[in-house]
C-alpha positions as a printed NumPy array, in Angstrom:
array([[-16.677,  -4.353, -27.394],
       [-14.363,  -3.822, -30.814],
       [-11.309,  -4.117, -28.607],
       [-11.484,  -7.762, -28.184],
       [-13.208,  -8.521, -31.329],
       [-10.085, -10.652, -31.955],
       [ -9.947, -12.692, -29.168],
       [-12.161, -15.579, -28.335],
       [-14.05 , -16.143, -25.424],
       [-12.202, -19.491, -25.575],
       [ -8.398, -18.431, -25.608],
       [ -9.53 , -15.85 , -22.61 ],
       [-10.556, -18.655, -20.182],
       [ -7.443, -20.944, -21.162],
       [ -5.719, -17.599, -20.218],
       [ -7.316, -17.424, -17.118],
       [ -6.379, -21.168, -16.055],
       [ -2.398, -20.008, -16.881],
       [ -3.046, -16.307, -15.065],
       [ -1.986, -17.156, -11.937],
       [ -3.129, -14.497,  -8.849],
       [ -3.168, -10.51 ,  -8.523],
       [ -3.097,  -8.261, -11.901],
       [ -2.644, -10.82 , -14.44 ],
       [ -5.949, -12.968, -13.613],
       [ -8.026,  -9.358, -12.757],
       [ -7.03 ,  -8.734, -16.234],
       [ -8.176, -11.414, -17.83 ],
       [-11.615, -11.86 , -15.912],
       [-12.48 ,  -8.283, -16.892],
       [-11.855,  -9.417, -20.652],
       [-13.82 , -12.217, -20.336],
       [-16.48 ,  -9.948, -18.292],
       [-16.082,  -7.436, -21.279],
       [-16.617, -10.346, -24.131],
       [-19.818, -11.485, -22.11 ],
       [-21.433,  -8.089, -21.979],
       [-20.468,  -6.186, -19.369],
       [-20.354,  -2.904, -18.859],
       [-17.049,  -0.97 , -18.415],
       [-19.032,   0.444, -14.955],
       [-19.955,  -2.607, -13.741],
       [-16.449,  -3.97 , -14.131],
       [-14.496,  -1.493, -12.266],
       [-16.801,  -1.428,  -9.538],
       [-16.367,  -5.435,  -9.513],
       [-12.431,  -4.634,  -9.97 ],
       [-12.263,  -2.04 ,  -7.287],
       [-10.697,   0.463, -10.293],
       [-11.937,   3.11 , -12.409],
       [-13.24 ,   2.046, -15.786],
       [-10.398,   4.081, -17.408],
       [ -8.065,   1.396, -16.102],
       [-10.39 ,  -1.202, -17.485],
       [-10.061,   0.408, -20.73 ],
       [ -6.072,   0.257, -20.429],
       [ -6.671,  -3.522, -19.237],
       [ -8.64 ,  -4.309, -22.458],
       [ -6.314,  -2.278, -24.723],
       [ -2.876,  -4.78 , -23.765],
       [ -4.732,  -7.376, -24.98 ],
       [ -5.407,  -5.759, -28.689],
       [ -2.001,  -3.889, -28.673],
       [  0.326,  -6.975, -27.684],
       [  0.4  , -10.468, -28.081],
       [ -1.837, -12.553, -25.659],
       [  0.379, -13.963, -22.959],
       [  2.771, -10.748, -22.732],
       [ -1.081,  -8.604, -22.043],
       [ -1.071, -10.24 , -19.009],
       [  2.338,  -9.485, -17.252],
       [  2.991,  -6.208, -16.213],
       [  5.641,  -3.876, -18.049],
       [  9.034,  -2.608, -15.367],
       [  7.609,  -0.222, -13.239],
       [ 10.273,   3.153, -13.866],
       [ 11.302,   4.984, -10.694],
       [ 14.801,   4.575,  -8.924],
       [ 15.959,   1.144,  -7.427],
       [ 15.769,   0.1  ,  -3.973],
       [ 17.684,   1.157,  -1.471],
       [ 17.29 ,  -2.272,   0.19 ],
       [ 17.335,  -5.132,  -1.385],
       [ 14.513,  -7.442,  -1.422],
       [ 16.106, -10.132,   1.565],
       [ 16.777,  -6.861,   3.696],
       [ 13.486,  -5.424,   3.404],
       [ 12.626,  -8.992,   4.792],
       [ 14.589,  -9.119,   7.27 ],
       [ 14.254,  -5.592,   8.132],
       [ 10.138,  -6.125,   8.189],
       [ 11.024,  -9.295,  10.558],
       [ 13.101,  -7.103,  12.475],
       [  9.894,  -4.652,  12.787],
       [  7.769,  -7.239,  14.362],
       [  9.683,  -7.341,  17.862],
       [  9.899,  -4.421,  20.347],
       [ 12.68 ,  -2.097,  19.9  ],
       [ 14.637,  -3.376,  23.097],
       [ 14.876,  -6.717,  21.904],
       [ 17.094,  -5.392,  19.204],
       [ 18.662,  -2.849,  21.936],
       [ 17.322,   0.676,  21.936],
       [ 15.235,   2.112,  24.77 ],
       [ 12.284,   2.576,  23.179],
       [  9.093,   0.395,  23.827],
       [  7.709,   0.691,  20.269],
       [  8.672,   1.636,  16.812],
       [  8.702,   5.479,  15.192],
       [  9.825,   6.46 ,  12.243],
       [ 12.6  ,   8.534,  14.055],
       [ 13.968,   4.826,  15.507],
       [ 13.436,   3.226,  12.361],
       [ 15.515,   5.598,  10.349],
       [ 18.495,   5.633,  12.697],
       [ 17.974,   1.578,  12.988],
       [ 18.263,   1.158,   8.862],
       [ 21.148,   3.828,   9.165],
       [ 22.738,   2.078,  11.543],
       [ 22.334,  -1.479,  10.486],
       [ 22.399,  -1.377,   6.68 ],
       [ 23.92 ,   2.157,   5.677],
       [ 21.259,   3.267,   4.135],
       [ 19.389,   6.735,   4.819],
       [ 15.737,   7.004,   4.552],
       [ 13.721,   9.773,   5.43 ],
       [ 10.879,   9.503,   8.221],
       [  7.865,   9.74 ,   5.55 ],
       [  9.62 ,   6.456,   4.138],
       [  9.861,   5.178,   7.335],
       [  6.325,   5.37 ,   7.809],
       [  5.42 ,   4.145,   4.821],
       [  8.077,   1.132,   5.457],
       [  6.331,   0.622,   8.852],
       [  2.974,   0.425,   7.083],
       [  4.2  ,  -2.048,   5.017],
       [  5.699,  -4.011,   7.559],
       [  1.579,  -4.013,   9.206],
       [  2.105,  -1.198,  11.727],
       [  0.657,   1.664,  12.589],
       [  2.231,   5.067,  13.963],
       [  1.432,   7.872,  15.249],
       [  2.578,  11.555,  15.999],
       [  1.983,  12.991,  19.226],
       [  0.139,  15.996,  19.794],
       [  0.867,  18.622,  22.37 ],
       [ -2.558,  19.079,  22.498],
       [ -6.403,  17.748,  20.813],
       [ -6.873,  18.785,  17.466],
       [-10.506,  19.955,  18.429],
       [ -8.94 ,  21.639,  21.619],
       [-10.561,  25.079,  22.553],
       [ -7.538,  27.221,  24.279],
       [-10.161,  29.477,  25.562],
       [-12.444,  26.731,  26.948],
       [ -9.57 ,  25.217,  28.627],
       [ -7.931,  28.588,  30.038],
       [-11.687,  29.31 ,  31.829],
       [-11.846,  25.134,  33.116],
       [ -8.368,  25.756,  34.991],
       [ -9.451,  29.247,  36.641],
       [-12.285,  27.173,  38.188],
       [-11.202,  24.167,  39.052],
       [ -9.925,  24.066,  42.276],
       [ -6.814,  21.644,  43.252],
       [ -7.961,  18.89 ,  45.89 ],
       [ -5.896,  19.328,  48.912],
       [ -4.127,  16.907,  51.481],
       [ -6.385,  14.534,  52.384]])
């Protein structure tokens, strides 16, 4: 428990009360989980992370002041493409059938959705974003298959040499 040693149980659960949601407060109730006793097992699998991210978790709070432990640090990676009152209105966009916004398809793909943010906003994504955009947006898609996955060929070539067509009735 060393990693805390510095910290009161005290100062944790004032941190708590000023934590807020997501991240921050998991943070601090696995330090003040930590400073009780716990095991790093027991809270990861109370977390829903691996204990080596508890460990990291803990660590903030020895290597930086208090209140900057509990905010996270810029994630790196390249900016977005949209910014964040397009993605809204794009995800609002993604909630009503394609031909209300006036393309012939019924539902979205990531094919549609792609040409849509092309067309609309100038910006090119490619269709594994656009899935991952329509995931976000809380819908599913799917790719068609020319045929089941579990499909025997030879199964079905033998089923259509005996089946006979009904005739006219």
């Amino acid at each position: 428990m060393g990693r805390l040693d510095d910290i009161s149980l005290e100062e944790l659960r004032e941190l708590r009360e000023r934590a807020g949601e997501g991240k921050p407060r998991e943070r601090v109730l696995a330090a003040i989980g930590r400073k009780q006793g716990d095991e790093l097992e027991t809270l990861a699998e109370r977390h829903g992370v691996v204990e080596k991210t508890i460990r990291n978790w803990l660590d903030r709070f020895v290597e930086e002041p208090i209140e900057p432990a509990l905010s996270d640090d810029t994630s790196p990676g390249r900016p977005l493409k949209l910014d964040i009152d397009e993605r809204e209105q794009l995800f609002k966009q993604l909630q009503h059938p394609p031909t209300e916004l006036g393309y012939e398809q019924q539902a979205w793909s990531s094919k549609l959705l792609v040409h849509h943010v092309k067309d609309r906003h100038g910006v090119e994504y490619s269709r594994g974003h656009a899935r991952k955009l329509l995931s976000e947006a809380g819908l599913s898609w799917r790719t068609a298959r020319p045929r089941h996955h579990e499909a025997d060929l030879q199964q079905k070539r033998e089923f259509q040499q005996t089946v006979q067509k009904n005739g006219p009735n």
